[in-house]
N, C-alpha and C positions, 0 to 999 in steps of 0.2 A: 241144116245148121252150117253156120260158116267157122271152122278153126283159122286164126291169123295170127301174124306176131300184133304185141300191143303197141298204142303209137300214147303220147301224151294227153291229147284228144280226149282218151280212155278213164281218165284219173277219174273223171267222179261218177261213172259210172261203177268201177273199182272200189272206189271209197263209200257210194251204199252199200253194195255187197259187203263189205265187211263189217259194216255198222251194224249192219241187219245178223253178223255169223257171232256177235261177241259173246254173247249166252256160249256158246260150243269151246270156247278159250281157256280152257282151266288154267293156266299157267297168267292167261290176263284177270284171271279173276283171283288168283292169289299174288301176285306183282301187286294189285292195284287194290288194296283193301279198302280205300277211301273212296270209291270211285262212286258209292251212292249219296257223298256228300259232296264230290265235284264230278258230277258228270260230266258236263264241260271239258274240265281238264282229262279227266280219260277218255272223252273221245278225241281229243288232241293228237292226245299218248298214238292210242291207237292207229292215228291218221299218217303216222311216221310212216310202219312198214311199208305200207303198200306206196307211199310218195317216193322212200329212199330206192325200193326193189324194182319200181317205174321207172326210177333216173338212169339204175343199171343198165349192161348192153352186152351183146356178144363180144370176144368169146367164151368170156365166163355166165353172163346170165342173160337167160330167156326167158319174157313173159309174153302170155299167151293169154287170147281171150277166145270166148264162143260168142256169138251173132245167136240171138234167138232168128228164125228163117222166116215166121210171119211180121215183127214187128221191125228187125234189124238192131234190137237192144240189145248192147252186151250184156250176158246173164252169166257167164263163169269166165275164171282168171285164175292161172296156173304159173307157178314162179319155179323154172327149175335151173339150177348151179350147175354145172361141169369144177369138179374139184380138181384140179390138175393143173400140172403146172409149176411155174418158180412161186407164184402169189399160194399156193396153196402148200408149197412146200416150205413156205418161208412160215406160213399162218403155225403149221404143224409143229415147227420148230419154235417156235415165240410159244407155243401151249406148254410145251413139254421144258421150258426153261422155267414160265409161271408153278408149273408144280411140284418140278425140284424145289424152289423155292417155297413150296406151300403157302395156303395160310395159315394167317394164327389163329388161336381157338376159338377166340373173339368172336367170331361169323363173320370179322370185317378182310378183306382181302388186301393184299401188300399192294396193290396196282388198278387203282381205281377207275382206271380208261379200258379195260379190258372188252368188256361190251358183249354181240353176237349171237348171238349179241357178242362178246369177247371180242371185240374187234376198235373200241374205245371210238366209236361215231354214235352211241345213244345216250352221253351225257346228258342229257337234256330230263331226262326220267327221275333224276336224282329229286330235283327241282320241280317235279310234278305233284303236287299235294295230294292225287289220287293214291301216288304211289308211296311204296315202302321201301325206301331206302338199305334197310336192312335185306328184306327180302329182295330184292335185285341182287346181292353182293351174293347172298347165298346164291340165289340162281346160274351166276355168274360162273362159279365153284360147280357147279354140276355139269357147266355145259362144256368145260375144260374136262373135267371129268370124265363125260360121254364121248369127246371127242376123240382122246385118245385112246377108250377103250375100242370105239367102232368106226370110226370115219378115220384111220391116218392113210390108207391105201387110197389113189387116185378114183371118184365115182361120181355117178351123178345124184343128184338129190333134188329129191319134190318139196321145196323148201315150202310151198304156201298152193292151196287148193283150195277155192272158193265159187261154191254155187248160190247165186241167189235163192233164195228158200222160196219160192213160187214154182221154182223150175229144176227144182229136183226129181233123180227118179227117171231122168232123159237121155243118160247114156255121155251126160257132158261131164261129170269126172272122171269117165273111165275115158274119155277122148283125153282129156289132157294129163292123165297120167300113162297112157299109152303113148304118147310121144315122146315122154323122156324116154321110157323105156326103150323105146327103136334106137333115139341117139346112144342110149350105153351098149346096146347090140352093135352099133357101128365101129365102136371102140373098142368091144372087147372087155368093157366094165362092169362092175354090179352097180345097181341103183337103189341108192337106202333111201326110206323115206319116217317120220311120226306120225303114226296113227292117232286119229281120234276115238271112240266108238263110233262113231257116226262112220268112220269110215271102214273097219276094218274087213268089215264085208265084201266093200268093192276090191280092196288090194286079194283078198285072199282069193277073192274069182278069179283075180289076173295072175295068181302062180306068187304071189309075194309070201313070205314065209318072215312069223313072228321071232325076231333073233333077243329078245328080248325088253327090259322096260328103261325107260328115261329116269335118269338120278333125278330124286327130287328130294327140297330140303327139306332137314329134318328137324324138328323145332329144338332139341338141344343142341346144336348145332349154332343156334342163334344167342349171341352172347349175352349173361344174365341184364346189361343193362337195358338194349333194346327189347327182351323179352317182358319186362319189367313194365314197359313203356308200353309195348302191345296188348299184354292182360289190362292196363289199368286202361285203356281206350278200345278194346273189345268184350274185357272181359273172358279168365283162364277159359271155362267152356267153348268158348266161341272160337277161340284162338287155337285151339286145338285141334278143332272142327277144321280150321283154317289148312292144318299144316297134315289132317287125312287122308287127303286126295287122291286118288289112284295114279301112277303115276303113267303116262301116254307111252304103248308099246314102239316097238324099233324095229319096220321091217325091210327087208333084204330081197332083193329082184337080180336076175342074172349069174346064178352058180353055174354057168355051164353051160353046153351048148344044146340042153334039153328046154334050159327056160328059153335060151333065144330062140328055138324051133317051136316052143309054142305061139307065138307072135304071130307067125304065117294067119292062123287061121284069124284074126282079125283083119286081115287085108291093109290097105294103106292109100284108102283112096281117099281121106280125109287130110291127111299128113299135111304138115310145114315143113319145107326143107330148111334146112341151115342158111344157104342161100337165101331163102327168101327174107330170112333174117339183115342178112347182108344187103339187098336192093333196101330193105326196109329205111335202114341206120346211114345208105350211101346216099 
């Protein structure tokens, strides 16, 4: 198999992978309740990420793909963040001034460009008829939430892990989540990542430890108008069912220098250097 940084080239090889991974999305599949009447538009929605985290670059983001070695098809794509920094110290500080500020009880937020999503570049979602506008705002509130409860210290993070689902089971997510891993051993950092079920198997082999669950909204939380508007186009049962979910656990790599020392026994003949990041984008 071949590990490389990603080049543009890559996009739509990217973009089945993830068409093919949306079943595994809980959080897209509550965001986007409409989406079995516009298909269409939620795989729009969906086509964002991985275009927006593509455009990204060193030295805050790296994407990676795997080379299948008989056909030379990209078959996995790994998206990992370096948090650090003035940009992330400035992000930290814009969080923490949004939740003095709070929201109001309404479920609608004071600051509608937040994004991150919290980052106000995925206006575009609002205006997607797959999507719920309500439920974004809420999501929105949680990820402020999560954030400053566990990510305000400088780390790295496996923002996005995707295998094509023909070629799972090959040792290609534990390759691209051992790469971040190495860079926060280089630095000295812990590396947080969100589990899905589907994955928490591989993180747990590699020494990742569950630090707990993702805030996720809560249907009284959602203000009586919009809730009003959801029962009467799902129907109370269904909408309830909606807001369930388990919510996706939060795990932690790097306490110390027993997790860096397990690292060794994986070797690092597969590795990307930072560098070659750098030749890549010069």
């Amino acid at each position: 198999m071949t590990l490389r940084p990603a080049t543009p080239t890559d996009l739509p090889a990217i973009l089945e992978i993830t068409r093919l991974s949306l079943e595994e999305h809980a959080q897209a599949q509550f965001t986007y309740p409409n989406r079995s009447r516009y298909p269409a538009d939620f795989v729009t929605a969906m086509d964002e990420t991985p275009r927006k985290k593509l455009a990204e670059s060193p030295p805050l983001s790296y994407n990676l793909v795997i080379e299948d070695p008989g056909s030379g098809k990209v078959v996995a794509w790994g998206f990992w963040r370096r948090n650090a920094g003035v940009e992330f110290t400035s992000k930290i500080a814009k969080y923490k001034e949004l939740d003095a500020a709070k929201y109001n009880h309404s479920g609608n937020n004071n600051d509608n460009n937040i994004g991150g999503k919290a980052d106000g570049k995925d206006v575009q979602v609002d205006f997607n008829p797959a999507a719920s506008r309500a439920r974004m705002q809420l999501c929105d509130r949680c990820v402020i939430r999560d954030t400053l409860a566990f990510f305000t210290q400088p780390h790295w993070y496996l923002s996005q892990l995707m295998v094509h689902p023909e070629q799972k089971r090959k040792g290609y997510g534990r390759l691209l989540t051992l790469w971040g891993m190495r860079r926060a051993r280089e630095e000295g950092f812990p590396a947080f990542l969100t589990a899905s079920p589907q994955g928490e198997r591989l993180y747990t082999s590699l020494g990742w430890r569950d630090i707990g669950s993702r805030s996720f909204p809560k249907l009284e939380e959602m203000s009586e108008e919009d809730r009003r508007a959801e029962e009467e186009m799902f129907g109370k049962e269904t909408l309830e069912e909606h807001f369930s979910i388990a919510p996706p656990r939060i795990m932690k790599w790097g306490n110390g220098e027993e997790d860096y020392a397990g690292l060794d026994k994986y070797g690092d003949s597969a590795d990307v250097t930072l560098a070659s990041f750098e030749a890549e984008t010069n």
